[in-house]
C-alpha positions in Angstrom: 173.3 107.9 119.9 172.2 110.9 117.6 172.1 110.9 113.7 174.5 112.3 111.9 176.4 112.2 108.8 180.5 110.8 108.6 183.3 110.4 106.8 185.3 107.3 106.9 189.6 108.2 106.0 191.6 105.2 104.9 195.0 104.8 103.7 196.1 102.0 101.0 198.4 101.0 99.0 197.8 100.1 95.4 195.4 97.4 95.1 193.2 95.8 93.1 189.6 94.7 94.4 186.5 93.2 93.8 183.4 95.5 94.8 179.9 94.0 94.8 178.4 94.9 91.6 181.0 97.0 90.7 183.5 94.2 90.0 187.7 94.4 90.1 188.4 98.6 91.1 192.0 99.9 91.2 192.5 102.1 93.8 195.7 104.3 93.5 198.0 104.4 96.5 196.6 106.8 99.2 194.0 108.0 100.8 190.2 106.7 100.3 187.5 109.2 102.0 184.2 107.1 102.3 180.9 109.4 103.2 178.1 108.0 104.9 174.8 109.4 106.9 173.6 107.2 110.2 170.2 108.6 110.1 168.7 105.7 111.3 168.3 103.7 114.2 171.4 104.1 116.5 172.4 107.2 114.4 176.1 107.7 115.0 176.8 104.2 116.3 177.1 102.7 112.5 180.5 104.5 112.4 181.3 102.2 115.5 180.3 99.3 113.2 182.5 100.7 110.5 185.4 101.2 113.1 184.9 97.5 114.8 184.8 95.6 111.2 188.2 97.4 109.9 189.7 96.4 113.8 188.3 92.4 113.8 187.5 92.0 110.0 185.1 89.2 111.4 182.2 89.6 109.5 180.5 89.0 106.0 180.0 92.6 103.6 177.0 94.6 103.5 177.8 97.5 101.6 180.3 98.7 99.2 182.5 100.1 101.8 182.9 97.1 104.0 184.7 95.3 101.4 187.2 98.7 102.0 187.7 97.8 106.0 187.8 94.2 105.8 190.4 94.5 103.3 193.9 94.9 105.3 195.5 96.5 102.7 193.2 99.3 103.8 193.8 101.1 107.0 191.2 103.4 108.7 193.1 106.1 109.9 190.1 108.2 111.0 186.6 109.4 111.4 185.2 112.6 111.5 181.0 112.7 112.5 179.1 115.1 112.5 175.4 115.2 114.1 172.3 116.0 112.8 169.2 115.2 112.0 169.1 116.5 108.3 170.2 114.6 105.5 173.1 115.9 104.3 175.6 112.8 102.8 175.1 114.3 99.6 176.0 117.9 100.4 179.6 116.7 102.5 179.6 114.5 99.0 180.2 117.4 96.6 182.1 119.5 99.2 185.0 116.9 99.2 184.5 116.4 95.6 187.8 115.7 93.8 188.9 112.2 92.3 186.5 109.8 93.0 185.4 106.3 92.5 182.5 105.7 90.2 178.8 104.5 91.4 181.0 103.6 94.8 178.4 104.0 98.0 175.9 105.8 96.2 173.0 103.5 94.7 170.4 105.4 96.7 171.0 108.8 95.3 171.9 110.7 92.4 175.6 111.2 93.5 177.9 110.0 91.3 180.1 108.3 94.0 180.3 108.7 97.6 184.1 107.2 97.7 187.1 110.1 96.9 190.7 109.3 96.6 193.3 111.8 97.8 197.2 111.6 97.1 197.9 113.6 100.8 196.6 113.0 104.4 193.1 115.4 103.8 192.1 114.8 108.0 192.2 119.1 107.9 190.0 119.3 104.4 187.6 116.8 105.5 187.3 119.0 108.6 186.9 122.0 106.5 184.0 120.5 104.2 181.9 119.6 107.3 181.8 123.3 108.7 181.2 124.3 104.7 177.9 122.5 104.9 177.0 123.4 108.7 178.0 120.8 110.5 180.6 120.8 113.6 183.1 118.4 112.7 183.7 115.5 115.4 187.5 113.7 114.5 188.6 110.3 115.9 191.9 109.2 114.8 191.7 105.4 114.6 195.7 104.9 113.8 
């Protein structure tokens, strides 16, 4: 599958919940965008990852976000992809922007988070920020 870049949209309740590192996090009732890049091997197929481990919630964490999906408080509503070889996680970082969650999925860059919270459905926004920074938006509603 191709590299690309993502955005992972989840809807929660309140909730308190450990992180890693980060420790207990509140997260306000909502919706919790999670950006990612799939640069690597398989490219675009990590989101499949992402998608299968909120569906079966059968595995151990890896990163910040999986404690997010295996969680069922949190529901992953959709995904929106978007391919290409450049890295550009960072730049679909600061074109969401907004309320975010501190250090959250960003410990290999100099982003201060790579988690936003949003009080409304933001499926068209996310969509918007993705064709900001060049990229044509690819949306899979998961619920």
């Amino acid at each position: 599958m191709e590299p690309g870049t993502y955005c992972l949209i989840l809807a929660n309740p309140a909730v308190t919940l450990a992180v890693g590192r980060l420790g207990p996090v509140a997260f306000r009732p909502g919706f919790h965008l999670y950006v990612g890049s799939a640069l690597g091997p398989g490219g675009l197929l990590r989101v499949e990852r992402h998608r299968r481990l909120a569906r079966d919630r059968d595995r151990p964490p890896r990163w910040h976000v999986d404690r997010l999906l295996l969680d069922p408080r949190f529901r992953l509503i959709a995904t929106v992809t978007g391919e290409g070889s450049a890295r550009l996680e960072c730049d679909l970082a600061r074109a969401i922007g907004g309320e975010r969650v501190q250090d959250f999925g960003a410990s290999d860059c100099a982003c201060g988070s790579h988690l936003f919270f949003r009080p409304r459905e933001p499926v068209d926004e996310v969509m918007d920020a993705f064709s900001m920074i060049g990229l044509v938006p690819s949306l899979e509603r998961t619920a």
